[in-house]
C-alpha positions in Angstrom: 0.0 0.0 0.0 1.6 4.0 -0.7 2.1 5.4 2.1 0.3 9.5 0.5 0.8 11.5 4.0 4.3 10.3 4.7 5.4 14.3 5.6 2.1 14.4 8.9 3.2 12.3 11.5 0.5 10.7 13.5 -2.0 12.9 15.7 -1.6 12.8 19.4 -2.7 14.4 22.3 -0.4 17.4 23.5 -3.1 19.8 25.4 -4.5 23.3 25.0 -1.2 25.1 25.3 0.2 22.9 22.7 0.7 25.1 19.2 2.2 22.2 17.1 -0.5 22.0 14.2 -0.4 18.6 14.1 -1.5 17.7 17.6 -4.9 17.8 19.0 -5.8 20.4 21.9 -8.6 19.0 23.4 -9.5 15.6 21.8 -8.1 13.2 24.3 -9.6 9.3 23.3 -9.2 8.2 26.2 -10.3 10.6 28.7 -13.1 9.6 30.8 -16.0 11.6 31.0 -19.3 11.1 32.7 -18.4 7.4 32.8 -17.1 7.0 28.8 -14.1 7.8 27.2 -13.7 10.2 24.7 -14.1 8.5 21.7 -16.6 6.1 23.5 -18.7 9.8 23.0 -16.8 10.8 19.9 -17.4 8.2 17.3 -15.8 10.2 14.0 -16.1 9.5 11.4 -14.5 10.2 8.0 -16.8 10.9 5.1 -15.4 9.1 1.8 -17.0 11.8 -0.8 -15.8 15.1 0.4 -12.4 13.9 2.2 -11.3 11.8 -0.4 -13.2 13.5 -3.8 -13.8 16.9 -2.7 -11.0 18.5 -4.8 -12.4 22.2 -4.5 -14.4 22.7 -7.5 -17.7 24.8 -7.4 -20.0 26.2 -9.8 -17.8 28.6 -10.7 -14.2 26.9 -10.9 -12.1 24.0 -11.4 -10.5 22.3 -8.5 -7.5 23.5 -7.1 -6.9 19.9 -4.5 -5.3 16.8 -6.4 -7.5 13.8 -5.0 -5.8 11.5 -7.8 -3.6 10.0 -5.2 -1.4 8.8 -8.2 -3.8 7.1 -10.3 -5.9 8.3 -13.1 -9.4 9.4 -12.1 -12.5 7.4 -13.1 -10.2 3.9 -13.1 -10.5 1.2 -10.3 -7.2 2.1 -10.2 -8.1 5.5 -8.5 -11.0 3.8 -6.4 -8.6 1.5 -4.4 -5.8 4.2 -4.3 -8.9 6.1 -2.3 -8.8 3.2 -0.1 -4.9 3.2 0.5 -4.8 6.9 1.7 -8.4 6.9 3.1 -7.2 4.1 5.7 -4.1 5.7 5.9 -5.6 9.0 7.1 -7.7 7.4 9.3 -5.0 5.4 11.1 -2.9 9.0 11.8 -5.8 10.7 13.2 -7.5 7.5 15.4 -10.5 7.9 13.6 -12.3 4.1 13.5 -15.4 4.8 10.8 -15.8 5.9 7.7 -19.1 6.6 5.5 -19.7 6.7 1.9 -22.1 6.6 -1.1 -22.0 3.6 -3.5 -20.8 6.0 -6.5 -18.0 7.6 -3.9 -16.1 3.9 -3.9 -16.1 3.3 -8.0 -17.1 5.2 -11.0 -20.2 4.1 -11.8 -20.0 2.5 -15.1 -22.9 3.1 -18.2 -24.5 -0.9 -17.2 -25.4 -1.1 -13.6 -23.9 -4.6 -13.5 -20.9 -3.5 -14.4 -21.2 -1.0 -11.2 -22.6 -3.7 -9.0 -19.3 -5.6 -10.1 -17.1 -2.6 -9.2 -18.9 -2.7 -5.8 -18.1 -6.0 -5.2 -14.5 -5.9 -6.0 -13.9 -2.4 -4.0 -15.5 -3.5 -0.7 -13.9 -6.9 -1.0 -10.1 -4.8 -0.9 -11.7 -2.6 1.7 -11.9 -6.3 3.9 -8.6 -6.9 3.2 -7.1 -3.2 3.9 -8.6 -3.2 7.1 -8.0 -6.4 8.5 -6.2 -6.4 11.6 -7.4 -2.6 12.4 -10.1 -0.9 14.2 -11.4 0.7 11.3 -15.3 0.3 10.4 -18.0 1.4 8.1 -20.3 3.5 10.0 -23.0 3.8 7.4 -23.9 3.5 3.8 -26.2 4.9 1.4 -27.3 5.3 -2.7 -26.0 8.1 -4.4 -29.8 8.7 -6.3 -29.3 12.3 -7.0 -26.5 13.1 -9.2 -27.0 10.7 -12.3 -29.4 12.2 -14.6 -32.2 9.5 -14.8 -32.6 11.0 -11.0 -33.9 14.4 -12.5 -37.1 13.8 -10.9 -36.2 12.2 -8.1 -35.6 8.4 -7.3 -38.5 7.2 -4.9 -40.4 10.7 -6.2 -40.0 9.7 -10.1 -42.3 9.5 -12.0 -41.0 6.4 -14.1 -41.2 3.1 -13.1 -38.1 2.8 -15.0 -36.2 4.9 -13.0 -37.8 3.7 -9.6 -36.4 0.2 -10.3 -32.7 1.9 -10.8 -33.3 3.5 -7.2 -34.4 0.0 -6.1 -31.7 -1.8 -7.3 -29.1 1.1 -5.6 -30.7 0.9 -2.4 -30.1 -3.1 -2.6 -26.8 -3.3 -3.0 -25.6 -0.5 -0.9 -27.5 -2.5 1.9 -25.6 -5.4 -0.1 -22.2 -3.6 0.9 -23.3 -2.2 4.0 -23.9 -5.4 5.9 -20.4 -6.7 3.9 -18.9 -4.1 5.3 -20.1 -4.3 8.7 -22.1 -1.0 8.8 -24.1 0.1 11.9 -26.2 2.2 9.6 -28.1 2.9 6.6 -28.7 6.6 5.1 -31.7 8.1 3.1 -30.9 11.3 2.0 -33.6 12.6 -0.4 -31.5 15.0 -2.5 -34.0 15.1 -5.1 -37.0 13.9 -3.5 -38.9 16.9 -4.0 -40.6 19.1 -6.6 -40.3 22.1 -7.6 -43.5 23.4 -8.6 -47.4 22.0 -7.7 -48.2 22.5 -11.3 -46.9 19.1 -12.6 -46.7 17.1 -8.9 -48.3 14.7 -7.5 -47.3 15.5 -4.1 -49.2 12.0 -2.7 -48.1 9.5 -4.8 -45.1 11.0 -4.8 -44.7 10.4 -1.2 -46.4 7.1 -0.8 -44.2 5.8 -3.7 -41.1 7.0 -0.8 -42.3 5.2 1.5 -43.1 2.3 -0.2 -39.6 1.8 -1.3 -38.2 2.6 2.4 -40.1 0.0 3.6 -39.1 -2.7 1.0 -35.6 -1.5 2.0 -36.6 -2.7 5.6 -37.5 -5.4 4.3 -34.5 -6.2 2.3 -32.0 -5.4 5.1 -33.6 -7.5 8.1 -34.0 -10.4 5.9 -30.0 -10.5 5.1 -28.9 -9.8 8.4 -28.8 -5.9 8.8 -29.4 -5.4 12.2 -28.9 -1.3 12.2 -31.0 1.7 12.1 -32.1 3.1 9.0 -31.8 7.4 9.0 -33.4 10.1 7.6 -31.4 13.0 6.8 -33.4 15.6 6.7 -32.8 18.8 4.3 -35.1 21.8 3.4 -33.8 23.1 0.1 -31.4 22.7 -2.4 -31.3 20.6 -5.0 -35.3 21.4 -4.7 -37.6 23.9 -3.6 -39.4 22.0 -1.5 -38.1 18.9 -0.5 -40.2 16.2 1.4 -37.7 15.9 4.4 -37.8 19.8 5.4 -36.6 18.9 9.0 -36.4 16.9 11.5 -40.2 17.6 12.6 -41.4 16.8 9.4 -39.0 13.8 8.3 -40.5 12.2 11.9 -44.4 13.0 11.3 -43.9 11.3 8.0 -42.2 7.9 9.2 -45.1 7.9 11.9 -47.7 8.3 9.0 -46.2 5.4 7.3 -45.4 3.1 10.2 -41.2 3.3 9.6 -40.5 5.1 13.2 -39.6 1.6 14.6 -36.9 0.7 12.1 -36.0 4.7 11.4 -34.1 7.9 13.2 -32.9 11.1 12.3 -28.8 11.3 10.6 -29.0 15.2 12.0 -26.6 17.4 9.8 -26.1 21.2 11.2 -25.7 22.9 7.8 -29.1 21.6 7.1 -30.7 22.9 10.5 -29.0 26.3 9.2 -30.8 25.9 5.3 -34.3 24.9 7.6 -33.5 28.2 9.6 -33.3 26.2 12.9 -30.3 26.0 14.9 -28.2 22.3 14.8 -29.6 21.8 18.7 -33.2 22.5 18.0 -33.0 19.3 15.5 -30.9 17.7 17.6 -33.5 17.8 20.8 -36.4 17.4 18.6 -35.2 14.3 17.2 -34.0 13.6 21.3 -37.6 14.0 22.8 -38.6 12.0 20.1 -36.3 9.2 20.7 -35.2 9.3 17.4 -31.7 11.0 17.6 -29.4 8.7 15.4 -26.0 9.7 13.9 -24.7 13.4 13.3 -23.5 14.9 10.0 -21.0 17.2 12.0 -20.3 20.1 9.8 -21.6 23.5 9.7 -23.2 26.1 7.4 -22.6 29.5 6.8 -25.9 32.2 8.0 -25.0 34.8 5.3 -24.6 32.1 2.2 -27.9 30.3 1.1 -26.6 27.1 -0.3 -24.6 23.8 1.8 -21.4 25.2 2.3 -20.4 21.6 4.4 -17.8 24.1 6.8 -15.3 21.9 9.0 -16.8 22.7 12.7 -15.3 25.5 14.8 -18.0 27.0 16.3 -17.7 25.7 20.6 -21.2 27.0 21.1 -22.9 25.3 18.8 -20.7 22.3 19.2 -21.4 22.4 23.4 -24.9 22.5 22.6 -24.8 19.7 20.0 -23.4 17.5 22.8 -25.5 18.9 25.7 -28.7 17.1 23.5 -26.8 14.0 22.6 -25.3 13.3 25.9 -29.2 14.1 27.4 -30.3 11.1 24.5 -27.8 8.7 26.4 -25.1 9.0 23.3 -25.7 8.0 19.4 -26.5 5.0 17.8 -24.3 6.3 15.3 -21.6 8.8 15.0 -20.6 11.9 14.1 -19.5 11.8 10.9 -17.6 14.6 9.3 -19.7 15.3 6.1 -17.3 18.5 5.5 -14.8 19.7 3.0 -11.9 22.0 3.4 -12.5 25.5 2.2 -11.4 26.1 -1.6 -8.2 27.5 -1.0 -7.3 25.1 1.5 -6.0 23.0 -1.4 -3.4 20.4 0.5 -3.0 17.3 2.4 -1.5 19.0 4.7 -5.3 21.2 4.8 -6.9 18.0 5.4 -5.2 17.0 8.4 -5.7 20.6 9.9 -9.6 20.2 9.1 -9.6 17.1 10.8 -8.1 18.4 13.5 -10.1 21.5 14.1 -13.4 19.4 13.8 -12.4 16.6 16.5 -11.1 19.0 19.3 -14.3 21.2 18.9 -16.7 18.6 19.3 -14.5 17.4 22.5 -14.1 21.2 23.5 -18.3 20.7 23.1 -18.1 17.3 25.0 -16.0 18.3 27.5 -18.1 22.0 28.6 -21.5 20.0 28.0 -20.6 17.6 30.6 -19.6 20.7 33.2 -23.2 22.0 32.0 -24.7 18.8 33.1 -22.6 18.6 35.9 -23.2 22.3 37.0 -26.8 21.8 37.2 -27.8 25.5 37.1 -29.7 25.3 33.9 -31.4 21.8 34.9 -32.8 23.4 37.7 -34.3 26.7 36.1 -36.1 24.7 33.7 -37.8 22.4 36.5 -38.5 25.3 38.4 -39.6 27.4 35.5 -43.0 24.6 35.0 -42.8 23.5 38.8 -46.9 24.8 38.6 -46.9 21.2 36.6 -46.1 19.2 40.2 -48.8 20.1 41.7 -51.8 18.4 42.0 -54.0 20.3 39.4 -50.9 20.8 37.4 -50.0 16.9 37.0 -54.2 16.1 35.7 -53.1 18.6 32.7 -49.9 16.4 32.1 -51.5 13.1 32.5 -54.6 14.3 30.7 -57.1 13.5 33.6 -59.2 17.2 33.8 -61.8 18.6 32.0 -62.5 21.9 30.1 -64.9 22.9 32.8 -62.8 21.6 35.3 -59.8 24.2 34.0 -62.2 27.0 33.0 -63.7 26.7 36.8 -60.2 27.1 38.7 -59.4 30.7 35.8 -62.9 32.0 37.3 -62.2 31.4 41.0 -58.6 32.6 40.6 -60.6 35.9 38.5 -56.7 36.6 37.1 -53.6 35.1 37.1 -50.2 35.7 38.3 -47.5 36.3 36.2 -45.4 33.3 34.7 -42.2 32.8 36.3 -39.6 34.9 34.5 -37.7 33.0 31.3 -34.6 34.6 32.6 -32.7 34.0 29.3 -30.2 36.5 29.5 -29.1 34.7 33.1 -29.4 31.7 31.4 -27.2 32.8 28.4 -24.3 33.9 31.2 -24.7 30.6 32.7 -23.1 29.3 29.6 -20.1 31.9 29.0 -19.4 31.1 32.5 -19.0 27.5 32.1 -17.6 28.0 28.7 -14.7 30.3 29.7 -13.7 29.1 33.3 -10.8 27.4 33.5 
């Protein structure tokens, strides 16, 4: 196997008042917190499409990154070099999973035999590449929005023809995911979606989605897939309106079809930011839900309307990120890094730094979510904030055991009633930049 990073040494722990660039600050694997390790909270995960085929280019420019790795792009060739250096990478940072779409491991070929073939041979050198490691597949999915037959979506189409294609994908990336040992399997409905009422069929369109998650169910219990299934939910973009605006909505619809027992939510922040939620809104939605699955750990930009996939920097967001998940008990999944480096940032030696700056964030998050927890200060506003709901009146609302008359009888004996107690946000939002920036 070529050894592509020989110049980065591996990435170790040297502390917060370490400057070497290639050291982590805060991500520490094996520090213990609230009873886990590190990466027992942490499990990255290294996304195969943007790390190893994001080479910069955008709708207005070439690429400016060389993610040949030495072979000629398009070729098998080039696939199992992606392998090489993707396990490679992997190994110098400590990261155990990777993710990927089916046409992200080969070039898909003109006859979808041919591709299924490529499949084959790719994930059987995956095997024997990471033999003997740690390394795992986290989760899997069907590329069924960037070939062209997926114009109109792939469970939305309106061909038969092209719904079969979508059905075969799904099959044998559940194929590859169970070969590959994956503890999860991804629907992301790029294209599922329409953009104007005027030629959509907005029911069958979503019935016909359904139908072909649940034959996927189907599929993946009956050869051994033993996972969750995800929705990752997006508002916009390819689409005007696409089926699986957020998490509220990609939930109300497995409920209406009966999926919520075999289905959670694969939560990415750049698409909380597209919804014009915040990443811990989804996250706690899909929490109270008890449908909070894997992470997409990026992050979006407020002042640019399109999926920018950032590398996470942002300790706020990233504190509040783990405050939900370590509230849900941890994640079925992980927290895969579905992010690219910035156009500019054009070297290997970029990569590593990414990598880098998204691990010790989320364990800068990990680490001051815990202190939250542990802290208590904002557990105890909120349950004194509806402590009217203990009482005895208070807990017939919450178990649904009063009346209308019953409720309308206590407003006209109390004649008016006292003020709420006070949100006290502004407290609240020093509660965190105190526990943020104490030592």
């Amino acid at each position: 196997m070529s050894n592509f990073f020989d110049n980065i040494p591996e990435i170790k722990f040297e502390g917060k008042d370490s400057k070497n660039p290639f050291a982590f600050k805060y991500y520490d694997p094996k520090r213990v917190i609230m009873g886990k390790t590190m990466e027992e909270h942490l499990p990255f995960a290294m996304a195969w499409w943007h790390n190893l085929g994001a080479n910069g280019v955008d709708m207005f420019g070439r690429g400016t990154a060389d993610k040949s790795f030495g072979q000629t792009e398009g070729t098998m060739e080039h696939a199992k070099a992606k392998v090489d250096a993707g396990i490679e990478f992997m190994k110098k940072l400590g990261i155990k999973y990777y993710c990927w779409h089916d046409v992200d491991l080969v070039p898909e070929a003109d006859d979808i035999n041919e591709t299924n073939r490529r499949l084959d041979e790719i994930s059987d050198y995956i095997l024997e590449k990471t033999k003997g490691t740690d390394i795992k597949c986290l989760w899997g999915t069907a590329n069924m929005f960037g070939n062209p037959r997926f114009m109109n979506g792939a469970g939305s189409t309106n061909s038969v023809d092209v719904y079969c294609f979508a059905a075969a994908q799904v099959k044998k990336a559940l194929d590859i995911t169970v070969k590959l040992g994956g503890r999860g399997y991804v629907f992301w409905g790029g294209r599922e979606g329409y953009e104007t009422l005027l030629n959509t069929d907005v029911k069958l369109e979503q019935e016909n989605i359904a139908n072909l998650m649940k034959m996927a169910v189907k599929y993946g219990r009956s050869i051994g897939f033993t996972g969750d299934f995800y929705i990752e939910p997006k508002p916009k973009e390819p689409m005007k309106h696409q089926y699986d605006f957020d998490a509220a909505t990609a939930i109300g619809f497995l409920r209406q079809y009966g999926l919520d027992k075999d289905f959670k939510m694969n939560i990415e922040a750049n698409h909380a930011t597209l919804a014009q939620h915040t990443f811990q809104h989804e996250l706690c939605i899909s929490r109270i839900n008890g449908m909070l699955g894997s992470v997409d750990a990026n992050q979006g930009d407020p002042l640019l309307g399109w999926d920018t996939d950032e590398f996470p920097c942002n300790v706020y967001d990233s504190t509040m990120a783990m405050y939900e998940i370590l509230k849900a008990g941890g994640l079925t999944g992980g927290l895969n890094f579905d992010s690219k480096n910035r156009r500019p940032s054009n070297t290997y030696e970029d990569m590593f730094h990414a990598f880098i700056l998204g691990m010790d964030t989320f364990a800068l998050g990990l680490i001051k979510a815990a202190e939250l927890i542990e802290d208590g200060r904002i557990d105890n506003f909120i349950k004194e904030k509806y402590s009217s709901y203990e009482t005895e009146l208070g807990q017939k609302i919450r178990k649904g055991e009063t009346t209308l008359e019953e409720l309308s009888n206590k407003a006209l004996e109390l004649k008016k009633p006292e003020n709420p107690i006070s949100g006290r946000q502004e407290y609240l939002e020093g509660v965190i930049n105190n526990v943020l920036f104490r030592g």
